[in-house]
py3Dmol code that shows the C-alpha trace and the ligand (Angstrom):
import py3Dmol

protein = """\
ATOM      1  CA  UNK A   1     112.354 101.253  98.184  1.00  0.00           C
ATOM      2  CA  UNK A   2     114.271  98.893 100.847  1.00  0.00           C
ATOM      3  CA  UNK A   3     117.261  97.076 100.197  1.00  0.00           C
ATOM      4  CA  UNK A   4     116.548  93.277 100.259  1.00  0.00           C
ATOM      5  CA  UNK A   5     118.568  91.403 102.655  1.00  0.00           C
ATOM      6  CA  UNK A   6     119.357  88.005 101.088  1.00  0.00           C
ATOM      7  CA  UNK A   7     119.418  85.091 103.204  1.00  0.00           C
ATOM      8  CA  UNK A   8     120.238  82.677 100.943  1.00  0.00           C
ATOM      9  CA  UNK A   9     123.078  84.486 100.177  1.00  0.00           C
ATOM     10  CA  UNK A  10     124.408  84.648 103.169  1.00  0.00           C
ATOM     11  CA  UNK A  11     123.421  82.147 104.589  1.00  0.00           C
ATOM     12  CA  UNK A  12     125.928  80.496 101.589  1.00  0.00           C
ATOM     13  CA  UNK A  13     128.661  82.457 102.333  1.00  0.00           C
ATOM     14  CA  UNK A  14     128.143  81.192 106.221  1.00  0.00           C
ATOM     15  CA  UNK A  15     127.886  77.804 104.843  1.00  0.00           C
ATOM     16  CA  UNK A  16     131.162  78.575 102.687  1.00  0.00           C
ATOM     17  CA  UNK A  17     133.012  79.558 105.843  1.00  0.00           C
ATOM     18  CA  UNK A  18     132.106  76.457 107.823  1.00  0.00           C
ATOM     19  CA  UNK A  19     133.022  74.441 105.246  1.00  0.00           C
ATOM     20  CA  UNK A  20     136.573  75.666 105.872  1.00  0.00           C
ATOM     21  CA  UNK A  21     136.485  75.954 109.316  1.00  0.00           C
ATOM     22  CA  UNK A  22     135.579  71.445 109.234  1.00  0.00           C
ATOM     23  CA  UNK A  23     138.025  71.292 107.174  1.00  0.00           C
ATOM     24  CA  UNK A  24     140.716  73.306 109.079  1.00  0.00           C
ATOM     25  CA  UNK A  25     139.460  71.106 112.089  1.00  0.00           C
ATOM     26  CA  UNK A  26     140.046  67.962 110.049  1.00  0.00           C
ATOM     27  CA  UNK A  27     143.332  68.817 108.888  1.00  0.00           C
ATOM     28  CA  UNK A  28     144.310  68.679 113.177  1.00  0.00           C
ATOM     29  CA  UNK A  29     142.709  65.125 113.476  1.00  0.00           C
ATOM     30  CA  UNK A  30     138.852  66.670 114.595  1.00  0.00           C
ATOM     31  CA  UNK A  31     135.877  65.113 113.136  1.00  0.00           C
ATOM     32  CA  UNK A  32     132.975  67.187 113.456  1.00  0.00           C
ATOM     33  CA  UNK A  33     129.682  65.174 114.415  1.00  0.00           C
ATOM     34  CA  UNK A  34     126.200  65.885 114.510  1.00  0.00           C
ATOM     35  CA  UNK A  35     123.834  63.471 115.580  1.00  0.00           C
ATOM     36  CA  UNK A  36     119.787  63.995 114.651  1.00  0.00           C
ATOM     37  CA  UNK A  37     117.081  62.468 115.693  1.00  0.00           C
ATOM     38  CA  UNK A  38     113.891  62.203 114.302  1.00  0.00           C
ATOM     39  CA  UNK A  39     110.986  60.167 116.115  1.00  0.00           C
ATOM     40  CA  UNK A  40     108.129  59.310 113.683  1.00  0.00           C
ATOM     41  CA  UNK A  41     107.650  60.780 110.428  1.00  0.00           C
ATOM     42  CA  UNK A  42     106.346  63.886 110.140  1.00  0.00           C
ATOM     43  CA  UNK A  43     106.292  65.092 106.599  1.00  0.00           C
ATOM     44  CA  UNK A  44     107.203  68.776 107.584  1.00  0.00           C
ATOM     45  CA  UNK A  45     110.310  66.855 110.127  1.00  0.00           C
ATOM     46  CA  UNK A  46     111.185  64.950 107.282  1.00  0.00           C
ATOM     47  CA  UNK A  47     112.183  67.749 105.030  1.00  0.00           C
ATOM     48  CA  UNK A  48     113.656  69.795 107.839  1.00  0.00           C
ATOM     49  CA  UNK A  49     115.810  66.840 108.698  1.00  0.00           C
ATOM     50  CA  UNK A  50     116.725  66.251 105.030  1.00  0.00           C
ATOM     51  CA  UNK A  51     117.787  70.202 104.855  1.00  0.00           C
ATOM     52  CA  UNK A  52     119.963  69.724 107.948  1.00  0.00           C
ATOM     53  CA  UNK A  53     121.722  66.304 106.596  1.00  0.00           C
ATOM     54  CA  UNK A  54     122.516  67.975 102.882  1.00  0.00           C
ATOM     55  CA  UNK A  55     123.826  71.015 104.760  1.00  0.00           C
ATOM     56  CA  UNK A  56     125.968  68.897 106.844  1.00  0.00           C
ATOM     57  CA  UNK A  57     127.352  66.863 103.670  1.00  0.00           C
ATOM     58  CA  UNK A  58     127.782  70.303 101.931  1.00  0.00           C
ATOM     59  CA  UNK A  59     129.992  71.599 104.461  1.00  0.00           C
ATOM     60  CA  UNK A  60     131.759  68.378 105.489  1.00  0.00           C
ATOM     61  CA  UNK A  61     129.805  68.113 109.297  1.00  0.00           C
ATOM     62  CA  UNK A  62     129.544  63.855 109.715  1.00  0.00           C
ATOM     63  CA  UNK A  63     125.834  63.275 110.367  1.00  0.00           C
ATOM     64  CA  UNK A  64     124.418  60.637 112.411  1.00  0.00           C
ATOM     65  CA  UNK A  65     120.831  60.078 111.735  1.00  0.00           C
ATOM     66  CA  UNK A  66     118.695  58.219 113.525  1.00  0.00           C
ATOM     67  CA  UNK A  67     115.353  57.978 112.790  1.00  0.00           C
ATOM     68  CA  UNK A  68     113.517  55.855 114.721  1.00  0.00           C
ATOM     69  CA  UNK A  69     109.667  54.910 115.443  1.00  0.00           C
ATOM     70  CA  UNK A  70     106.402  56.980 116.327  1.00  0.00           C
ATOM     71  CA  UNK A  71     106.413  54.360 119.382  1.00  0.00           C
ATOM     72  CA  UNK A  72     109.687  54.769 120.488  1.00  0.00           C
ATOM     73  CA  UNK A  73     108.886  55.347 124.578  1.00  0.00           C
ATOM     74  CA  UNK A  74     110.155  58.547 126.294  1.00  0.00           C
ATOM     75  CA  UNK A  75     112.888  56.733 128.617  1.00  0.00           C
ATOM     76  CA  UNK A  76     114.144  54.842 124.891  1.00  0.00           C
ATOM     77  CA  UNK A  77     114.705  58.210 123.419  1.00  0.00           C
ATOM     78  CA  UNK A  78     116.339  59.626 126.678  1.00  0.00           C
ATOM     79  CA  UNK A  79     118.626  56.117 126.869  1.00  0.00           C
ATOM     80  CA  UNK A  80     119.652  57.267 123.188  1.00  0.00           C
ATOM     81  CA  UNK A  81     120.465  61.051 124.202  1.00  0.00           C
ATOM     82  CA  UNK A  82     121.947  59.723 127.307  1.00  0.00           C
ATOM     83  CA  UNK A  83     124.601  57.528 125.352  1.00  0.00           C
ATOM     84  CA  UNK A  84     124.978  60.551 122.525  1.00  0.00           C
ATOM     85  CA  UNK A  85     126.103  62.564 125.240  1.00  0.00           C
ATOM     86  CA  UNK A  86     128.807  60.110 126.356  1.00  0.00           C
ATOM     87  CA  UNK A  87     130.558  59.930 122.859  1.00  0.00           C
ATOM     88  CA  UNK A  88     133.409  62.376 122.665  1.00  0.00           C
ATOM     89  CA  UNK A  89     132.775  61.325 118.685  1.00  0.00           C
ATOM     90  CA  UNK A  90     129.368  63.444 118.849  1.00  0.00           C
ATOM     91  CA  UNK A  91     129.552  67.406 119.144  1.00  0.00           C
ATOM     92  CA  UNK A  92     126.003  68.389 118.946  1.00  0.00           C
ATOM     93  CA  UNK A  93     122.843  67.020 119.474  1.00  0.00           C
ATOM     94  CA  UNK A  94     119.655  67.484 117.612  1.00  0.00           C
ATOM     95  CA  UNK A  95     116.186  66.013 118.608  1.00  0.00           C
ATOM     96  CA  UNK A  96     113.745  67.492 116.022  1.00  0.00           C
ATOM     97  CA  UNK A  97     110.990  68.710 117.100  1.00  0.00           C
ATOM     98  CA  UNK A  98     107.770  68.109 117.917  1.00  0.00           C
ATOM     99  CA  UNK A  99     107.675  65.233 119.459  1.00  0.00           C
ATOM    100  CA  UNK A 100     105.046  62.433 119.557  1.00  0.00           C
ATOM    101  CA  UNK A 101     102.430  63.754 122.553  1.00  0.00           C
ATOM    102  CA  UNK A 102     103.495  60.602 124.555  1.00  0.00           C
ATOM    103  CA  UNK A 103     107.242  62.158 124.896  1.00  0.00           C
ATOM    104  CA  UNK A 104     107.880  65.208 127.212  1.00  0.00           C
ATOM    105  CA  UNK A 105     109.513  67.285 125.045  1.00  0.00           C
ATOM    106  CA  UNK A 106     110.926  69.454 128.231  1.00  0.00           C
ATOM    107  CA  UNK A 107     112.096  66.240 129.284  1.00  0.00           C
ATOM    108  CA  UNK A 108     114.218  65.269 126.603  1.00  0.00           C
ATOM    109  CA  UNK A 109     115.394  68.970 125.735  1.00  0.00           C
ATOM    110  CA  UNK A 110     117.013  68.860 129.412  1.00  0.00           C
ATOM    111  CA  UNK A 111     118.457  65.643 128.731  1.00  0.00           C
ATOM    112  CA  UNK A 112     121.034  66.923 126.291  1.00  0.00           C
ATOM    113  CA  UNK A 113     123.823  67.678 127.621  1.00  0.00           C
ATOM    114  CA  UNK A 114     124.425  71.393 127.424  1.00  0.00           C
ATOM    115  CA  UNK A 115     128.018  71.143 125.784  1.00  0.00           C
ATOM    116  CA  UNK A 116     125.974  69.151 122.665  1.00  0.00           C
ATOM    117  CA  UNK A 117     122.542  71.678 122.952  1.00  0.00           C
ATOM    118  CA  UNK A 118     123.591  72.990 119.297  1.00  0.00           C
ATOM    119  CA  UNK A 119     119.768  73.983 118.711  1.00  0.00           C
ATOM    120  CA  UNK A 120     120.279  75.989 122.305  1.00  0.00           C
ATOM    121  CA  UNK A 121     117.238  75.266 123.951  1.00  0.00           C
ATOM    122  CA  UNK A 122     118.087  73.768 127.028  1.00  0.00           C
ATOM    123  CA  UNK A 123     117.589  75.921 129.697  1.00  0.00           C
ATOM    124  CA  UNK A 124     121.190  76.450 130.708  1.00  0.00           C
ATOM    125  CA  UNK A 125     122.141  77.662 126.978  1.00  0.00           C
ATOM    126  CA  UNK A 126     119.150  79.903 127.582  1.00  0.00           C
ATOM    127  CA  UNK A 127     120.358  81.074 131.032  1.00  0.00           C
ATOM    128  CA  UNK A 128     123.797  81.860 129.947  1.00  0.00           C
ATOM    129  CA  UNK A 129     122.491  83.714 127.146  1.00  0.00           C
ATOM    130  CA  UNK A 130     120.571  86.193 129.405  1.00  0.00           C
ATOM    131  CA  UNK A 131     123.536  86.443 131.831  1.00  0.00           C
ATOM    132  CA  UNK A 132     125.965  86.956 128.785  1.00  0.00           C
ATOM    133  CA  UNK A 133     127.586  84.066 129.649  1.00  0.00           C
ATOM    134  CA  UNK A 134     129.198  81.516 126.623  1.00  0.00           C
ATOM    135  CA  UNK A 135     126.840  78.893 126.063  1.00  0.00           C
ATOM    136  CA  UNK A 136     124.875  77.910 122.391  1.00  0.00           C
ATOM    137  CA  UNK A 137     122.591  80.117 120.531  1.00  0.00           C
ATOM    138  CA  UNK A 138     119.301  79.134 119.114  1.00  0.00           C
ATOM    139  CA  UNK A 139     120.059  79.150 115.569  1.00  0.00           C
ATOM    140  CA  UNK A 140     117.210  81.857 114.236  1.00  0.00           C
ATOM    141  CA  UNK A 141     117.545  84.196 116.774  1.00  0.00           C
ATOM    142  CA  UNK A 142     121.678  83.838 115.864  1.00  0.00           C
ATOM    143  CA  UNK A 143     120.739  84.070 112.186  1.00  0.00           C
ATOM    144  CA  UNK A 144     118.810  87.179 112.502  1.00  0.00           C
ATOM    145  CA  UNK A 145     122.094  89.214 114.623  1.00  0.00           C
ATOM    146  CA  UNK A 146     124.094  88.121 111.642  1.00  0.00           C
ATOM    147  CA  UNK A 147     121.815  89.416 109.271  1.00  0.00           C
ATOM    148  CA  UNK A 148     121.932  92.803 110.378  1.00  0.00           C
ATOM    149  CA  UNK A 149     125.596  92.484 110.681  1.00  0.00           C
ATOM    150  CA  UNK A 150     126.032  91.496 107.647  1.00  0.00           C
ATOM    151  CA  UNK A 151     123.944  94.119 106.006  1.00  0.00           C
ATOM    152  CA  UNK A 152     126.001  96.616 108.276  1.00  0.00           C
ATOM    153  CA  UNK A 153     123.022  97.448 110.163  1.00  0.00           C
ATOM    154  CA  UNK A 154     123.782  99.170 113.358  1.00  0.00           C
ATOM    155  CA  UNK A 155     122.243  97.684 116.500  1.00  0.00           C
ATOM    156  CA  UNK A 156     124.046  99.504 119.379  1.00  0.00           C
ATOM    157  CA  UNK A 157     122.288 102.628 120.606  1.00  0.00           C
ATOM    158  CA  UNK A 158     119.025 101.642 117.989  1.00  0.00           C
ATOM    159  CA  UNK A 159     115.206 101.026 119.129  1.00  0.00           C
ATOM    160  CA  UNK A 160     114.073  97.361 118.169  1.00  0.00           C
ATOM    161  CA  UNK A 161     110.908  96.351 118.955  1.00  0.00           C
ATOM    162  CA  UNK A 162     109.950  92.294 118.699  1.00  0.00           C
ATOM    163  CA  UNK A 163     106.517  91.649 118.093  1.00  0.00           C
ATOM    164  CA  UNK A 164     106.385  88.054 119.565  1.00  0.00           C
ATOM    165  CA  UNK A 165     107.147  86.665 122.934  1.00  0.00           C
ATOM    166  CA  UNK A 166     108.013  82.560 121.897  1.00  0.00           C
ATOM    167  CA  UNK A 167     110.888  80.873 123.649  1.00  0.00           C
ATOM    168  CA  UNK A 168     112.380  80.151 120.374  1.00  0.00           C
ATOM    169  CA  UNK A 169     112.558  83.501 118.791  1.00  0.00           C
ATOM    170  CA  UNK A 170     110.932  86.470 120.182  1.00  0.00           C
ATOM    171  CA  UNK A 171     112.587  86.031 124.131  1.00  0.00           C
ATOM    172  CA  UNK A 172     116.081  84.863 122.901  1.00  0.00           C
ATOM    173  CA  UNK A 173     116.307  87.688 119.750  1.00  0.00           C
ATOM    174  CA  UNK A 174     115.329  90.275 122.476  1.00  0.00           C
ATOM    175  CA  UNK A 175     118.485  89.261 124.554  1.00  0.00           C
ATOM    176  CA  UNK A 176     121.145  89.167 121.424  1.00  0.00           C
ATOM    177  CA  UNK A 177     120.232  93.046 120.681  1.00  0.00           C
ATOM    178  CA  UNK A 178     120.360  93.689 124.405  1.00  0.00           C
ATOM    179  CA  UNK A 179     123.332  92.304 124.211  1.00  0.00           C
ATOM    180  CA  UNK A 180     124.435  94.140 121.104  1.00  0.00           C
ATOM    181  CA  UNK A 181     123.607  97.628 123.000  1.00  0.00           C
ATOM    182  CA  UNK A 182     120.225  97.955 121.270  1.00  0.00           C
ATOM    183  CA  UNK A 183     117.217  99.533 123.083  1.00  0.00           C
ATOM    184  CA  UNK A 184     114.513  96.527 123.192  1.00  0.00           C
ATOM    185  CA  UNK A 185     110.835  96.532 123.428  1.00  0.00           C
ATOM    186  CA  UNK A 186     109.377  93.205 123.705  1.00  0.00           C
ATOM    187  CA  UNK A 187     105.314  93.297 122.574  1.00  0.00           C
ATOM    188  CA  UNK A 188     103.044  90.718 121.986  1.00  0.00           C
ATOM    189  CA  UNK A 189      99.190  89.878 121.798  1.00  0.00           C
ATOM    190  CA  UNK A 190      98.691  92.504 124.925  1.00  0.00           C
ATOM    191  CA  UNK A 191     100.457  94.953 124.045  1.00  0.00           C
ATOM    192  CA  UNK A 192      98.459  98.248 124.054  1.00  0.00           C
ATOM    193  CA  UNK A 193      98.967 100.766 120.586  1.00  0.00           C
ATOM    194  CA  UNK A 194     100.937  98.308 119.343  1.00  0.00           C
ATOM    195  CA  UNK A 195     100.958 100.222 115.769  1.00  0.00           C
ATOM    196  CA  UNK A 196     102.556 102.853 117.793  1.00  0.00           C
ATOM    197  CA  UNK A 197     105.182 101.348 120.084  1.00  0.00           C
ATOM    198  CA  UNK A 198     106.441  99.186 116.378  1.00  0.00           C
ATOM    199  CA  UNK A 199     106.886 102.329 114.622  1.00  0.00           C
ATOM    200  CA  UNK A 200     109.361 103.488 117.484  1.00  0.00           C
ATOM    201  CA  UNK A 201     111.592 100.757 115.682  1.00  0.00           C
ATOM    202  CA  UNK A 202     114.611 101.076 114.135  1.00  0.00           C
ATOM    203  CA  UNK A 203     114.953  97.591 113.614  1.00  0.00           C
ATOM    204  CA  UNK A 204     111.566  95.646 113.948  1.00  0.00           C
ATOM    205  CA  UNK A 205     111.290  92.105 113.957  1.00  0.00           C
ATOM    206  CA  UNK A 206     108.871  90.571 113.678  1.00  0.00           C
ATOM    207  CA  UNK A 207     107.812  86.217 114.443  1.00  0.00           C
ATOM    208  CA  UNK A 208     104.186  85.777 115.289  1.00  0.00           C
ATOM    209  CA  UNK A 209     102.585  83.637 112.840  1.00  0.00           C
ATOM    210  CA  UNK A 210      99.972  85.634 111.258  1.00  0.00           C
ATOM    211  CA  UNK A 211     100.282  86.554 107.505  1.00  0.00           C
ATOM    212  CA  UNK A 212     100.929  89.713 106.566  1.00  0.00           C
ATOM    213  CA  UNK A 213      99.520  91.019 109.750  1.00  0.00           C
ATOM    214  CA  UNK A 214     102.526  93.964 109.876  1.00  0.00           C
ATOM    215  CA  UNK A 215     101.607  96.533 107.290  1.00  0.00           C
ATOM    216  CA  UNK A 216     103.231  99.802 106.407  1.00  0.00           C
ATOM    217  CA  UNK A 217     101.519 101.861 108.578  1.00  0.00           C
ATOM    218  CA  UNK A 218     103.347  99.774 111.588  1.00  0.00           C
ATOM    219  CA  UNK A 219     106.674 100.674 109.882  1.00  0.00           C
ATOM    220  CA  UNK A 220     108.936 103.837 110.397  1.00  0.00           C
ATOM    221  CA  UNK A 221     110.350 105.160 107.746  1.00  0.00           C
ATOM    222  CA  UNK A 222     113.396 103.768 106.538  1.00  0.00           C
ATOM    223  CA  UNK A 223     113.471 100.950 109.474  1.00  0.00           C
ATOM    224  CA  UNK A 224     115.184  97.203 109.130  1.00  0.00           C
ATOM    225  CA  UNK A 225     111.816  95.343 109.658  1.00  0.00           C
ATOM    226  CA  UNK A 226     113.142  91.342 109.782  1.00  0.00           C
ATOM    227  CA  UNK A 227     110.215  89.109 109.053  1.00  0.00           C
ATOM    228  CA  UNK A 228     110.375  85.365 110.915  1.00  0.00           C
ATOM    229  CA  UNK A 229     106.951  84.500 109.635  1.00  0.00           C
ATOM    230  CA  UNK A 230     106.323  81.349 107.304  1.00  0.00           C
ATOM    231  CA  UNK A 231     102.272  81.618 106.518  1.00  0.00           C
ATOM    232  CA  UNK A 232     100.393  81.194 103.799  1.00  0.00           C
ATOM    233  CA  UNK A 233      98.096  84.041 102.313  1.00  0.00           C
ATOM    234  CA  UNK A 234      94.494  83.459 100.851  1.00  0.00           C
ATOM    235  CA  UNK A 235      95.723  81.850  97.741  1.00  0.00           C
ATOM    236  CA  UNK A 236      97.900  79.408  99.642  1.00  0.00           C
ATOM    237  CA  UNK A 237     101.144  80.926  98.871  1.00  0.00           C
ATOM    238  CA  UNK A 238     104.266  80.782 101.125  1.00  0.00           C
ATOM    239  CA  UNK A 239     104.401  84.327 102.822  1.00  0.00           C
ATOM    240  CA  UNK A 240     105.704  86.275 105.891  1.00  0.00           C
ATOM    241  CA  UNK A 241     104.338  88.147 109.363  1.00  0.00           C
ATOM    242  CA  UNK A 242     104.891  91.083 106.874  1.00  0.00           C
ATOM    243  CA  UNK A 243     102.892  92.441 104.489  1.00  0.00           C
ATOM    244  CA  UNK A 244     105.755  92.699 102.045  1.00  0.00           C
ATOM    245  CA  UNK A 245     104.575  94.564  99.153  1.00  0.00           C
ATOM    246  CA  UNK A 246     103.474  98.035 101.123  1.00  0.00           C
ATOM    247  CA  UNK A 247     106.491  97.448 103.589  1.00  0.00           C
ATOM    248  CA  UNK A 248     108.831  97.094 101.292  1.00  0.00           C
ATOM    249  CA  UNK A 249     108.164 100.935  99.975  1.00  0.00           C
ATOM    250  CA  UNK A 250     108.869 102.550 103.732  1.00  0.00           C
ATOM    251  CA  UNK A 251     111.429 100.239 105.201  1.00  0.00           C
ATOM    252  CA  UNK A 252     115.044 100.905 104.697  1.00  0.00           C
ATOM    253  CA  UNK A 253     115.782  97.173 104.731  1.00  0.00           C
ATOM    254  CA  UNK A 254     113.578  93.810 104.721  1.00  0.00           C
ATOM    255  CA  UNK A 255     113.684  90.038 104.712  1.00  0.00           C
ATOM    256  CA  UNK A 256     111.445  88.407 102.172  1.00  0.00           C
ATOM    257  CA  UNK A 257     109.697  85.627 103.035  1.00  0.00           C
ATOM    258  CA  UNK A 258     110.911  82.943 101.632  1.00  0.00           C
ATOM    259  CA  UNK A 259     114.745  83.656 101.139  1.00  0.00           C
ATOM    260  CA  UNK A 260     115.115  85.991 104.233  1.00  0.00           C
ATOM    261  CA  UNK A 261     115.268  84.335 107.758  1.00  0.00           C
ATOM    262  CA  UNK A 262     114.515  80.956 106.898  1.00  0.00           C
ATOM    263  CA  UNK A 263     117.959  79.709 105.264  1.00  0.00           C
ATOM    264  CA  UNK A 264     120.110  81.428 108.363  1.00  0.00           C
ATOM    265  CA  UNK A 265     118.472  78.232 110.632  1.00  0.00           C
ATOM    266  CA  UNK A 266     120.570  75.774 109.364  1.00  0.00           C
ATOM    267  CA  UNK A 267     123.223  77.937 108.355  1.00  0.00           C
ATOM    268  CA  UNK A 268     123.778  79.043 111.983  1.00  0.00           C
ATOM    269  CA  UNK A 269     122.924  75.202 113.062  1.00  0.00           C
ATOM    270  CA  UNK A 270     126.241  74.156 110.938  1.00  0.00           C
ATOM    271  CA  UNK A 271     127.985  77.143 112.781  1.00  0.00           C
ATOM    272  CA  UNK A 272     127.288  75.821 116.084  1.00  0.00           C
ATOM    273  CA  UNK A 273     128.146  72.178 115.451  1.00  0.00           C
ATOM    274  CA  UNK A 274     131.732  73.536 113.631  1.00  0.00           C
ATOM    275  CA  UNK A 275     132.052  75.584 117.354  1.00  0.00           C
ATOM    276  CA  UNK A 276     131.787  72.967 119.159  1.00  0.00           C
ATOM    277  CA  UNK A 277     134.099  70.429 117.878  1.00  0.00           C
ATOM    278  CA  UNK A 278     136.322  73.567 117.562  1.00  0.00           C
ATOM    279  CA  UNK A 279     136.288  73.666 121.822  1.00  0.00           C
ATOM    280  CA  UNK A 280     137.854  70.633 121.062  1.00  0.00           C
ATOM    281  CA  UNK A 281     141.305  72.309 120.705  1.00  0.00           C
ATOM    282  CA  UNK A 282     141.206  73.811 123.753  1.00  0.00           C
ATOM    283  CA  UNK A 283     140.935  70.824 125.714  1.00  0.00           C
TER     284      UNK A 283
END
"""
ligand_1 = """\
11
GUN
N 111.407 71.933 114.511
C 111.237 73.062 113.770
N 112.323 73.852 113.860
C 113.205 73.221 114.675
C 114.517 73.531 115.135
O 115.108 74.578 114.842
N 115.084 72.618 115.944
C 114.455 71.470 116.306
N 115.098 70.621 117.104
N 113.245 71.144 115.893
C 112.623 72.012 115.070
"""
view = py3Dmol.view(width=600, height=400)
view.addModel(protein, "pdb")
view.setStyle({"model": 0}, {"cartoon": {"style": "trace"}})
view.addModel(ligand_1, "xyz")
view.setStyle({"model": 1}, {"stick": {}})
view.zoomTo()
view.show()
């Protein structure tokens, strides 16, 4: 039977730790600021932008909001991001996404400046992760290295195998255990014996999409299998990429779905604001 790796308890104890870390900032004049936006209202954006405005009150982050209309035109929204990244007052930057179709969401991603990009998706956060260069970290990917780290899990000199290819998880997870000496297979929906090249893993993760489409028999024994999947099964209940109940009995380790992955987002999204007002100092 695997250990469960709780998310939502560390993701607390990350939230905890930023919560000191504003207020050490504080205590030396810094304000920490994160402004969101939020074009239109989509109900599944609403309650992600809610999450990320009580974390930020929790752990003392100053949030702008601005939520503004469905209509809003692509040049309005840059003109906002534009003048966002002229405040010294703002530290990070969050356009929540998607967008209406009218907006190019490339577009606008771009448009924040890359000292603000505390979601890292702007191409030069993603660049400077691949070079191992400082620059943000996309907040899952992030939350999934401190996971294992947390859980003492050792990366360096392990197989991990990523079934999933997206820009948001599967490319920029593949480059954190690269750069945490693990041996990385990227596979995804051409990947040939995939059942085979998965069980190589010593850590699998796994973000994809499909319920419980990774069952036991794609597990090795005893592996940390990290599930990044939020489906729903047959019945309509909330449930992972993994087919928990057989994995569970040959992994070593696992992420349930919900209370696995999923709280480290915003936990890791507070981290990165806290950082950069912190490069503040160094100024
Ligand atoms: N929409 C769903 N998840 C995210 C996220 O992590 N960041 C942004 N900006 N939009 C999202």
């Amino acid at each position: 039977m695997a250990i469960i790796i709780d998310g939502k308890k560390v993701s607390q104890k990350i939230k905890d730790e930023v919560k000191e870390k504003v207020a050490a900032l504080k205590a030396k004049g810094i304000e920490t600021t994160l402004a969101v936006i939020q074009v239109g209202n989509d109900p599944a954006s609403t309650v992600y932008v809610g999450n990320k405005k009580k974390a930020c009150e929790y752990t003392g982050i100053r949030s702008l909001a601005y939520e503004i209309p469905e209509e809003t035109t692509e040049e309005e929204l840059l003109k906002l991001v534009h003048s966002l990244n002229d405040r010294d007052d703002v530290d990070g930057i969050l356009v929540q996404l998607p967008l209406p179709k009218h907006i190019n969401e490339d577009r606008v991603i771009q448009a924040i400046s890359p000292a603000k990009d505390v979601d890292g998706f702007h191409p030069q956060s993603v660049g400077a992760l691949s070079i191992g260069e400082p620059g943000f970290v996309s907040c899952t990917p992030a939350g999934i290295i401190e996971l294992l780290k947390r859980y003492n899990i050792q990366i360096d000199g392990k197989e991990c195998v990523i079934i999933g290819r997206s820009n948001i998880v599967g490319k920029p997870v593949s480059m954190l255990l690269l750069r945490e000496n693990g041996t990385v297979t990227v596979c995804h929906s051409h990947t040939a014996d995939l059942k085979e090249v998965a069980k190589r893993a010593d850590i699998l993760v796994v973000a994809i999409g499909k319920a419980k489409f990774v069952t036991a028999d794609y597990i090795k024994e005893g592996a940390a299998v990290i599930d990044v999947g939020m489906d729903r099964d047959e019945n309509g209940k909330l449930c992972g990429d993994v087919d928990f109940e057989s994995a569970v009995e040959k992994a070593g380790a696992i992420t349930p779905v919900p209370g696995g992955v999923g709280p480290m987002t915003i936990a890791m999204l507070m981290n990165n604001c806290v950082y950069s007002a912190g490069l503040k100092l160094e100024d």
